[in-house]
C-alpha positions, 0 to 999 in steps of 0.5 A: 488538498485533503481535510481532516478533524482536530481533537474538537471534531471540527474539519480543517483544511490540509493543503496538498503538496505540489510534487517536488521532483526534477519532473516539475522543471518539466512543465517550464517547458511550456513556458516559452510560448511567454515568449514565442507570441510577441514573435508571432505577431507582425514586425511592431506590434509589440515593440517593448515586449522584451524587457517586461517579459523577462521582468516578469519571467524572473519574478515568475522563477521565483514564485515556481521554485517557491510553490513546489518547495516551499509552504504548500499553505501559500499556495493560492496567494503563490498562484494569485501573484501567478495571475497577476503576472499575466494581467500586468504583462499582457498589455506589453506582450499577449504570451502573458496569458501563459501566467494564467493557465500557470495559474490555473494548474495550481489552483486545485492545490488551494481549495476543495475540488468544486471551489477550485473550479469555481475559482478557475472560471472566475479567473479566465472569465475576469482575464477576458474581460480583461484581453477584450477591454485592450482590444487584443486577438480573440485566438490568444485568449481562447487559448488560456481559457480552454487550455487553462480550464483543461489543465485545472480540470486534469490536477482537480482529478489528480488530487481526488485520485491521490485522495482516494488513494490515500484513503485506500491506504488507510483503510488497509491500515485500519484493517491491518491493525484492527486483524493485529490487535484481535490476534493479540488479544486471541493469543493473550486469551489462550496463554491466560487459559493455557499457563493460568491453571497451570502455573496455580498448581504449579505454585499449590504443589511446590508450597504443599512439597514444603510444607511436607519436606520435614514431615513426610519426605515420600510425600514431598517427592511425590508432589515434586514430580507431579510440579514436574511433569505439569511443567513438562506438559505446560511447556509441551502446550506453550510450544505447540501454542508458539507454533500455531501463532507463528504459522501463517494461515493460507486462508488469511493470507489470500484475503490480504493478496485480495486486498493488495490486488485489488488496490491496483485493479488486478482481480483475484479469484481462488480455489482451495481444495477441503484438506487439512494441512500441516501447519509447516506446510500451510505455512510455507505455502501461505508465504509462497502465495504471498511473494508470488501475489507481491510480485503480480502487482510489483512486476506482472502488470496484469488485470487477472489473477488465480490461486488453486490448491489442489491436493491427492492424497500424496501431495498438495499442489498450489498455483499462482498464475497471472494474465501479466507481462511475463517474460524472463524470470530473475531470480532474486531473494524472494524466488530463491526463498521460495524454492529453499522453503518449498525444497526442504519439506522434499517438494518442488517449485516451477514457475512457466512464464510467457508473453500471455502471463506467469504460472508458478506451481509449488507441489509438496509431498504429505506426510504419511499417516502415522500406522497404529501399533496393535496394544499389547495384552497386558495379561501376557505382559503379566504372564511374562 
């Protein structure tokens, strides 16, 4: 069961939903002990079990499907009527105490964790009461009371952990939006600085060039090419701007490979060498991390795992290795992309894999720093 607050800021109850899959056919498996104790118990001793058990088993069918596919809101009366089913057949056939324990699963799923427990003693302890006021086994009793209490116990952790988990996600969430929303108002900011200027003068020059077209053609033309080459460099600006807010950074995307790891109890350490990248080589490598660290907690099933970029000054080396399962590497969408993107910027992609863990290493060539050309004299020039 989770809670959360209306718009009133008051908290309401959301009841969990019980799993509906073809594994919850499972658990009737252990419903044939309804049937097996009567049949355990010496020749007569309950001589009339067999009818009200499957009475009570078909009712009890019905209530099954109906809390795991139906109204998760009717859980705790579904989980009563349960119970109940055991208090009335155990006068007939001591294996009603199965109904109980049944009972007892589903009792987490209706209230908060400590009122469930709370519910589940009251309810064992009642249903002793119960077995000792007809004078039946003590043995057969114990059994729902520690076995019953145990499975409870068991969905009572389940259901915290499933909420945890889901207030992780959320968390990841939150972070992602409250990241997209600061990069949104960042590029807002610097196409405002970056076109505002601009386009003002854009607009003073042209009305200035009409103003003059009849009056002074010379000056017209001259204002025309100056709208000109402004818009020329506010293009020059705008696509270099689209290529910084399209480059993936590494060093936001290693924090984002942290939080993903670490969500499912992989650590992640990394170490990254002081170089200045090129933004379509940062870029790529930022990818390659990302579907190397996606395939760690998909694949790998490993508990340790390390980034390090190193670089010379003719290439940058990554690598991403893991502590996982390793084994035979399939390559797929994500590896062959990998390579594609390291491949056309002339570098190169391996990855070792093993029983110990998965070692991909992306090394790429630099580029080469531009040589500068002496300036010319410009009294030669004149000269000539």
């Amino acid at each position: 069961m989770n809670t959360k607050r209306d718009d009133g800021g008051k908290s309401i109850i959301q009841v969990t939903q019980i799993g509906t899959g073809w594994q919850s056919w499972l658990n009737l498996v252990w419903s044939m002990w309804i049937f097996l104790v009567p049949l355990t118990e010496a020749p007569g001793a309950f001589p009339h079990w067999l009818w009200p058990t499957l009475g009570s088993y078909a009712i009890f069918l019905g209530l099954f499907a109906y809390i795991h596919y139906g109204d998760c809101r009717r859980t705790l009366p579904i989980s009563l009527a349960i119970a109940a089913l055991g208090f009335a057949l155990t006068p007939w056939n001591p294996g009603g105490q199965g109904y109980i324990i049944y009972a007892c699963a589903y009792l987490p799923f209706a209230f908060r964790p400590r009122a469930a427990i709370v519910a589940m003693v009251t309810l064992v302890a009642t249903y002793s009461a119960y077995w000792i006021a007809l004078h039946l086994p003590w043995i057969y009793v114990l059994n729902a009371v520690v076995v019953g209490l145990v499975v409870g116990l068991m969905n009572v952790h389940y259901i915290r952990r499933k909420q945890a988990d889901s207030a992780l996600k959320l968390s990841h969430d939150e972070v992602r939006r409250l990241a997209a929303l600061a990069e949104r108002e960042r590029i807002g900011r610097d196409l405002h600085d970056l076109l505002g200027h601009t386009l003002s003068l854009v607009a003073l020059k042209s009305e200035l060039a009409s103003k003059l077209v009849d009056r002074d053609p010379a000056a017209a033309r001259r204002e025309l090419d100056e709208v000109a080459r402004v818009a020329r460099e506010a293009l020059t600006q705008v696509r270099s701007a689209v290529t910084g807010i399209r480059a993936a950074g590494l060093g936001a995307e290693l924090a984002s490979a942290r939080l993903l790891l670490e969500s499912d109890a992989i650590e992640l350490q990394y170490a990254l060498a002081p170089v200045t990248l090129p933004p379509e080589i940062e870029t790529v490598l930022a990818l390659t991390v990302r579907e190397a660290v996606t395939n760690i907690q998909r694949h790998a099933r490993a508990r340790h795992a390390e980034v390090t970029l190193s670089s010379t000054p003719r290439e940058v080396k990554l690598c991403v290795a893991d502590d996982g399962r390793g084994g035979a590497i399939t390559p797929g969408n994500g590896l062959s992309g990998m390579r594609e993107r390291v491949e056309a910027l002339g570098g190169k992609l391996r990855i070792e894999s093993s029983p110990a863990g998965t070692r991909l290493e992306a090394c790429v060539p630099l580029p080469k720093p531009a040589t500068s050309l002496p300036e010319p004299d410009i009294d030669d020039a004149r000269a000539a």
